[in-house]
DSSP file (Angstrom, degrees, kcal/mol; ACC not computed):
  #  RESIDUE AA STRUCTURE BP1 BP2  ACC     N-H-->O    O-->H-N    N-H-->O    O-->H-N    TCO  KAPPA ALPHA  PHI   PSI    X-CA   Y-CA   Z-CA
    1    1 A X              0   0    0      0, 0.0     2,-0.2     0, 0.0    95,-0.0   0.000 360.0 360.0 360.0 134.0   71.0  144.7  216.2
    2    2 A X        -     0   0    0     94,-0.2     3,-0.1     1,-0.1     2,-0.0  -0.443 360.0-106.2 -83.4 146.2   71.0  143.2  212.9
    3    3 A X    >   -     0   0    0      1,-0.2     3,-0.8    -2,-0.2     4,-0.4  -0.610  57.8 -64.9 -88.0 157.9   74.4  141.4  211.5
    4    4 A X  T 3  S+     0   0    0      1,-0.2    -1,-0.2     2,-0.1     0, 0.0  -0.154 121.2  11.7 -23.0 105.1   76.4  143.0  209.0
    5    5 A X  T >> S+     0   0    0     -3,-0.1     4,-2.2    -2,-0.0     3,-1.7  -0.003  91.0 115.9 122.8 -33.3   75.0  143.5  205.5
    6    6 A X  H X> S+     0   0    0     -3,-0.8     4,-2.4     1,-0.2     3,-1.0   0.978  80.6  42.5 -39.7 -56.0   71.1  142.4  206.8
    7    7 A X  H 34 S+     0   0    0     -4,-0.4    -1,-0.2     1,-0.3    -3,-0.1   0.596 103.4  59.7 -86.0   3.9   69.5  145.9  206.0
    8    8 A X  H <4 S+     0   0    0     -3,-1.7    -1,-0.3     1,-0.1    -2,-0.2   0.751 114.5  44.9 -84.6 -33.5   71.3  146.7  202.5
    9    9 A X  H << S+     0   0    0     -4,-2.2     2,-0.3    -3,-1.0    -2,-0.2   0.968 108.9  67.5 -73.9 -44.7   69.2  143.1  201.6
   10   10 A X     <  -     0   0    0     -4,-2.4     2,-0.3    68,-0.1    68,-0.2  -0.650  62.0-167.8-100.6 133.3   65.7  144.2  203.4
   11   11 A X  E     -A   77   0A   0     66,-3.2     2,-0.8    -2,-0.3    66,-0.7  -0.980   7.0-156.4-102.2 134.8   63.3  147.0  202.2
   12   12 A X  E     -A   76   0A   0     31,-0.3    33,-3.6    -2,-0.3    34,-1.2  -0.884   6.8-169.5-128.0 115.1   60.7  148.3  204.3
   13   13 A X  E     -Ab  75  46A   0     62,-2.1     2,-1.3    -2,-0.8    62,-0.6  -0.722   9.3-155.9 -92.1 135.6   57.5  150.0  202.9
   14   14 A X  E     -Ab  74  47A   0     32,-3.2    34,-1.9    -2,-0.4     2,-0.9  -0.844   5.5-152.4-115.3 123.7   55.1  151.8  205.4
   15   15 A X  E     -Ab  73  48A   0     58,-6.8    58,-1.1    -2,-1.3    57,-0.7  -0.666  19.4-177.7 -88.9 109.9   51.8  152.2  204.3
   16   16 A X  E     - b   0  49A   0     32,-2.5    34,-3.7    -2,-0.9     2,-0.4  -0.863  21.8-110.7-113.9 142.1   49.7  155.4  205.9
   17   17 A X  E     - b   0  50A   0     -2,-0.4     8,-1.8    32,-0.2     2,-0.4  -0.690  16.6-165.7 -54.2 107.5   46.5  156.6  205.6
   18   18 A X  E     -Cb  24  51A   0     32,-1.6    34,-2.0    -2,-0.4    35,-0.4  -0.897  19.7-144.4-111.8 133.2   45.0  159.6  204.1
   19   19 A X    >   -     0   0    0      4,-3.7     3,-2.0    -2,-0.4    34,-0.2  -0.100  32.7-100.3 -79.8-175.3   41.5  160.3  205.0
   20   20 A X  T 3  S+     0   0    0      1,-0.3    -1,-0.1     2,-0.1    31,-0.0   0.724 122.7  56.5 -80.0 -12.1   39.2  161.7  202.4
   21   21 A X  T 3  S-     0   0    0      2,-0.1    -1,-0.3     1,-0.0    -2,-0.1   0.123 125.5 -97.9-100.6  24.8   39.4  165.6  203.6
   22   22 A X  S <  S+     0   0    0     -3,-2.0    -2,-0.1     1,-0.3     2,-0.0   0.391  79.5 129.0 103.2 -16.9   43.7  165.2  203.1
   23   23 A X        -     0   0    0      1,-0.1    -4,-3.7    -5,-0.1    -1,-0.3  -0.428  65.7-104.4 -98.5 174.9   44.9  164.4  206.6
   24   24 A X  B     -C   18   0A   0      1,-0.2    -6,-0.2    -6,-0.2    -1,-0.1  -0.453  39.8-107.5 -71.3 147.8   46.9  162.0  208.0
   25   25 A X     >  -     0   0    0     -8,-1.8     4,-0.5    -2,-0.2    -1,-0.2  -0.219  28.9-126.9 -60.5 175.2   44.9  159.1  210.1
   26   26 A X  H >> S+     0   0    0      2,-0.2     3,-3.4     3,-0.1     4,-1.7   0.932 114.3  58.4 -87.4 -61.8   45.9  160.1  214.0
   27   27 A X  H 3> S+     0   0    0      1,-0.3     4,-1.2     2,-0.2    45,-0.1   0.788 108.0  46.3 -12.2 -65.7   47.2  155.9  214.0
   28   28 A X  H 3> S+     0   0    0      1,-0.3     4,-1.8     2,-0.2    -1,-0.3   0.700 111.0  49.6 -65.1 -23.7   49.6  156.9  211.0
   29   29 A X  H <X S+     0   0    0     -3,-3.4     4,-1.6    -4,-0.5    -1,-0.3   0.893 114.2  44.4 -95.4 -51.0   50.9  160.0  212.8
   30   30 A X  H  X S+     0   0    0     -4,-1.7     4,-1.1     2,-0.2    -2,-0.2   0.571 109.1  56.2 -64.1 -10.7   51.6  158.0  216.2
   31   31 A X  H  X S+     0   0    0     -4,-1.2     4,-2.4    -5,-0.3     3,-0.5   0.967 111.5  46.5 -77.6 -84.0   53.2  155.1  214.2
   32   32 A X  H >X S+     0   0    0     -4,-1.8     4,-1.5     1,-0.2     3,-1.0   0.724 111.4  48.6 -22.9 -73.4   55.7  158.1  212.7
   33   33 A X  H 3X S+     0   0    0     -4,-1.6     4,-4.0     1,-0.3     3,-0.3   0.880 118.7  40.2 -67.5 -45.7   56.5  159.8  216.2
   34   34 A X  H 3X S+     0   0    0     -4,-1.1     4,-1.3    -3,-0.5    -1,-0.3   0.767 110.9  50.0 -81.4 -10.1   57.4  156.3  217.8
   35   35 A X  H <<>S+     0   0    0     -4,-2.4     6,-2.4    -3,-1.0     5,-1.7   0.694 122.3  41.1 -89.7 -14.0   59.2  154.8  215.2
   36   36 A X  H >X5S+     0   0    0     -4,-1.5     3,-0.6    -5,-0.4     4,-0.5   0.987 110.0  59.8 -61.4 -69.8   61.1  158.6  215.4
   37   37 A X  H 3<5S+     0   0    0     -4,-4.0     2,-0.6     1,-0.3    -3,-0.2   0.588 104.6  40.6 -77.4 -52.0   61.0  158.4  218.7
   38   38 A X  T 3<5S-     0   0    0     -4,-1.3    -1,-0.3     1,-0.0    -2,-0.1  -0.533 111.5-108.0 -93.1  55.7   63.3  154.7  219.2
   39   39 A X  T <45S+     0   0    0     -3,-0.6    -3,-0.2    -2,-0.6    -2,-0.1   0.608  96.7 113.5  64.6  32.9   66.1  155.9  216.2
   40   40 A X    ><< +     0   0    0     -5,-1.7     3,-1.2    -4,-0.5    -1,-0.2   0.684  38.6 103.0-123.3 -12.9   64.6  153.3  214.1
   41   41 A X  G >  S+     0   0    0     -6,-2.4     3,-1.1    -5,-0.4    -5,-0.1   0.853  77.1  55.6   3.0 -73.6   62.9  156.2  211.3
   42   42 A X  G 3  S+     0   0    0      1,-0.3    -1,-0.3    -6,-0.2    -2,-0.0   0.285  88.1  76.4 -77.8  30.8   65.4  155.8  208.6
   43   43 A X  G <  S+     0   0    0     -3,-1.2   -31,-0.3   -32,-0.0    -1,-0.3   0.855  73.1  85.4-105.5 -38.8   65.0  152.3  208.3
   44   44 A X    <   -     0   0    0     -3,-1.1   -31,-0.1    -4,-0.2     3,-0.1  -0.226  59.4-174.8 -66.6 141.0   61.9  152.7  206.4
   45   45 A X        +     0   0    0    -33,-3.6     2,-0.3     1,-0.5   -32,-0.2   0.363  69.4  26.0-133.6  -7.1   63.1  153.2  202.7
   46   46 A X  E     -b   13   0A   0    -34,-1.2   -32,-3.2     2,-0.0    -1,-0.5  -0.959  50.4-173.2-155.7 166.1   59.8  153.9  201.6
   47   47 A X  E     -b   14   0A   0     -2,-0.3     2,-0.2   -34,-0.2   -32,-0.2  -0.987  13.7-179.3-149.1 141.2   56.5  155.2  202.7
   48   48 A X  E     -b   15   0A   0    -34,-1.9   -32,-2.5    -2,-0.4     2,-0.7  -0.664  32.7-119.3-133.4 156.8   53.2  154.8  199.7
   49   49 A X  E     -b   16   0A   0     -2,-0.2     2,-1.0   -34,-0.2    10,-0.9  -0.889   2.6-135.5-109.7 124.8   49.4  156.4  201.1
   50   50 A X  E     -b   17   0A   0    -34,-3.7   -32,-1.6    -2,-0.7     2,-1.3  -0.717  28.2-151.0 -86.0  90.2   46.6  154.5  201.5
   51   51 A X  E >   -b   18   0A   0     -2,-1.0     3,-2.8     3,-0.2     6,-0.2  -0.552   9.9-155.1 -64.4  87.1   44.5  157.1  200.0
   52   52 A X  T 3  S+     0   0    0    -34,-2.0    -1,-0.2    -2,-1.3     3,-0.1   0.679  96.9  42.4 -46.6 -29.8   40.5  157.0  201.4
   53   53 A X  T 3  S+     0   0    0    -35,-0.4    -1,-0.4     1,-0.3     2,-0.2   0.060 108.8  47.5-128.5  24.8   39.5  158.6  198.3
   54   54 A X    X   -     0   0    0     -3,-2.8     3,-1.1     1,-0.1    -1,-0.3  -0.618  61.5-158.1-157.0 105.2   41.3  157.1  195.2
   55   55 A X  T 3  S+     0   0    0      1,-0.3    -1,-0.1    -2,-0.2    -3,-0.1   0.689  84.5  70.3 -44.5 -29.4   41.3  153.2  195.1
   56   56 A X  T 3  S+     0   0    0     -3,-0.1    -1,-0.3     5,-0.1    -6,-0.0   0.363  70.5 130.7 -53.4  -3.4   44.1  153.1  193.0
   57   57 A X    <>  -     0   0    0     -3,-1.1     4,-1.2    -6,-0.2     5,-0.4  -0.077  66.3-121.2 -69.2 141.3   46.4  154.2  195.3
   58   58 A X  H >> S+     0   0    0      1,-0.2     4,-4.4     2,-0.2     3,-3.9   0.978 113.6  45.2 -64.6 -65.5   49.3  152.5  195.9
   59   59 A X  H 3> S+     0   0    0    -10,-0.9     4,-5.6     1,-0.3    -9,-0.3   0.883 117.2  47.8 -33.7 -42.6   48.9  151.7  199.5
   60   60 A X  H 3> S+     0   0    0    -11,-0.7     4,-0.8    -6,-0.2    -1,-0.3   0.714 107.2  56.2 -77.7  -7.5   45.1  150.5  198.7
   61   61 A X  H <X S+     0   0    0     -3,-3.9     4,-2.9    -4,-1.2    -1,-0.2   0.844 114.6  38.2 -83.3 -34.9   46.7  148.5  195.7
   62   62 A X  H  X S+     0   0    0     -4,-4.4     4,-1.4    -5,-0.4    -2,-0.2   0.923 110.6  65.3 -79.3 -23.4   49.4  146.4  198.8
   63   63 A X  H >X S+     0   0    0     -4,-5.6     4,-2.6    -5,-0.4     3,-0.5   0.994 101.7  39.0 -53.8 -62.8   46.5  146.4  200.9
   64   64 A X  H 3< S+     0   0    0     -4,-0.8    -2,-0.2    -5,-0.2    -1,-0.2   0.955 121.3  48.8 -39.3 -51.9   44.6  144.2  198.7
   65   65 A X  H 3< S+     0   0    0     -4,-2.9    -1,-0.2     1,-0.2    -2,-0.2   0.735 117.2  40.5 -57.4 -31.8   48.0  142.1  198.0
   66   66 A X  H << S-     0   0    0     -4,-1.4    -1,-0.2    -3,-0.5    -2,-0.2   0.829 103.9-126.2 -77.4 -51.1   48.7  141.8  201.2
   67   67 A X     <  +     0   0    0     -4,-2.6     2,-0.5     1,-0.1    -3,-0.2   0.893  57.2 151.8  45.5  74.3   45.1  141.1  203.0
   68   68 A X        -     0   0    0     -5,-0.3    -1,-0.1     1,-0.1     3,-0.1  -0.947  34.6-170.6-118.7 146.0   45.7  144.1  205.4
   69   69 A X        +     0   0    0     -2,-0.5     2,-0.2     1,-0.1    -1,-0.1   0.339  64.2  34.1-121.9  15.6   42.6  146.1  206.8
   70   70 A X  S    S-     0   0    0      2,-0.0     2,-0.4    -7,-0.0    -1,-0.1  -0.963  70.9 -91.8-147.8 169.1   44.5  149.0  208.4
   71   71 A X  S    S+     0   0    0     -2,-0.2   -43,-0.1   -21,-0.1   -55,-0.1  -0.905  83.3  45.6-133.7 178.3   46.9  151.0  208.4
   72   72 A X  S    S+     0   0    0    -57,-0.7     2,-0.4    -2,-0.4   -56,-0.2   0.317  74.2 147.9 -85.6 152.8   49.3  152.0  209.0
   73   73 A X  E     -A   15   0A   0    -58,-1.1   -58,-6.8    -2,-0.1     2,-0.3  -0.994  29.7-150.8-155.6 168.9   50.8  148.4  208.0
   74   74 A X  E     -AD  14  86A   0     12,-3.5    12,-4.7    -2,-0.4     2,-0.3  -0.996   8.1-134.9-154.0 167.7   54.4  148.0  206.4
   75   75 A X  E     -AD  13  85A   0    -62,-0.6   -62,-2.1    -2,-0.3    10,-0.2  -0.947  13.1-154.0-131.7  88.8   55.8  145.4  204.0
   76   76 A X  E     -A   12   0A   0      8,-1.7     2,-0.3    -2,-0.3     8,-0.3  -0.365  16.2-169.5 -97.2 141.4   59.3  144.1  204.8
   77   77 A X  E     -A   11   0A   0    -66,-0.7   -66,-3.2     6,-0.2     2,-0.3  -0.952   5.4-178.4-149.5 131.0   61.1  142.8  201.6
   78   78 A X        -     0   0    0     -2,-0.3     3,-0.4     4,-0.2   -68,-0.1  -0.840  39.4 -92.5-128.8 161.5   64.4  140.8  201.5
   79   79 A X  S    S-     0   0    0     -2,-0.3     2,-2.5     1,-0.2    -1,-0.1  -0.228 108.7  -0.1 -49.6 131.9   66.6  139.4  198.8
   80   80 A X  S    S+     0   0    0      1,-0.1    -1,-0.2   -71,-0.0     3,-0.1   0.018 111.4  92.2  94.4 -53.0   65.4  135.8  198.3
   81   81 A X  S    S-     0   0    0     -2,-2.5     2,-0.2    -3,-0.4    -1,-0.1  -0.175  83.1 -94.5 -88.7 160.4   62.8  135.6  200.5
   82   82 A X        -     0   0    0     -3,-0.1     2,-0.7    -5,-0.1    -4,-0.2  -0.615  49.3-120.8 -62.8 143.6   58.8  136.2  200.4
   83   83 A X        -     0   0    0     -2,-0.2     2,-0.6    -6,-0.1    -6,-0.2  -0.762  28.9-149.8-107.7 133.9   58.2  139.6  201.6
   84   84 A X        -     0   0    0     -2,-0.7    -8,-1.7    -8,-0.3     2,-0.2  -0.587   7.9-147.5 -97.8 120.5   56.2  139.8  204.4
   85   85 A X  E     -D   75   0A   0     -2,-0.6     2,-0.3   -10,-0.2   -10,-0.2  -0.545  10.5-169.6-102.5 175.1   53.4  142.6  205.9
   86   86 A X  E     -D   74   0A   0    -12,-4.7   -12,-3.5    -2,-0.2     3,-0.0  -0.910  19.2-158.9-138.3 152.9   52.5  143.5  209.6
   87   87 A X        +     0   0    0     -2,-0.3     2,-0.3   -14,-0.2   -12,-0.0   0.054  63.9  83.7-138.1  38.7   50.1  145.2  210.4
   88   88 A X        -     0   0    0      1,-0.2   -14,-0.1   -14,-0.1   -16,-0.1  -0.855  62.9-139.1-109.4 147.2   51.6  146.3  214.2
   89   89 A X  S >> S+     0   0    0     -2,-0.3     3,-1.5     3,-0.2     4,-0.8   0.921  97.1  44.4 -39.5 -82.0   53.8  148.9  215.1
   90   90 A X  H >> S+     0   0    0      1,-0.3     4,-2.8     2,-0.2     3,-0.6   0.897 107.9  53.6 -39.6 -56.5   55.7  147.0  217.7
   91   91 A X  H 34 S+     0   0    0      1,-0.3    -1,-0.3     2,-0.2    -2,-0.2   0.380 111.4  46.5 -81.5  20.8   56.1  144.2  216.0
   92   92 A X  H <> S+     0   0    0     -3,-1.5     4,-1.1     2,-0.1     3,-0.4   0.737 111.0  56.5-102.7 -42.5   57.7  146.4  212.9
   93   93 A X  H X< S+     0   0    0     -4,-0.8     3,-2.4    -3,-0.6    -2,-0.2   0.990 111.1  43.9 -45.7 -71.7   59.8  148.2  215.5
   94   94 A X  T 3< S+     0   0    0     -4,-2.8    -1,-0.2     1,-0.4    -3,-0.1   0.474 110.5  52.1 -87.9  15.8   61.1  144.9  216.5
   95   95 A X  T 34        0   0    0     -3,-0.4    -1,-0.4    -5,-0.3    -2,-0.2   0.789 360.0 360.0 -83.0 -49.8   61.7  143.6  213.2
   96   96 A X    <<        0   0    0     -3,-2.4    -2,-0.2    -4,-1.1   -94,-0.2   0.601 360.0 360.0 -64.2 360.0   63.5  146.3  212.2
């Protein structure tokens, strides 16, 4: 549990995949169910595509910014601070 006031400061983007025929990666899909799945969902305040088929894409633009080579990956950002990616599941869970 986070102290008072922590999660109004931190935004957290998750970056998912979309492969070049439109779908979701299967990774991105299991990321979703388990971050549903432990009540922790609505913590993510935004979620941007890494799009297979448009390099411009916002996700492919924080991948580069980041150095991440998969996704799903997410990008925790707090008042003050550097904002920081992961590019694990768990260890996003347990951040959040």
């Amino acid at each position: 549990m986070h102290p008072p006031g922590i999660l109004a400061a931190m935004k957290v983007i998750m970056v998912k995949k979309r492969l070049k025929d439109g779908r979701e990666c299967q990774k991105c899909e299991e990321a979703t169910t388990f971050l549903r799945d432990k009540g922790v969902w609505d913590e993510i305040g935004e979620v941007l595509w890494f799009d297979a088929s448009d390099p411009e894409s916002p996700g492919v633009i924080l991948a580069n910014k980041y150095g991440m080579e998969r996704a799903p990956f997410f990008v925790f950002e707090w008042a003050g601070r550097p904002a920081q990616a992961v590019d694990s599941v768990l260890r996003a869970y347990r951040m959040l």
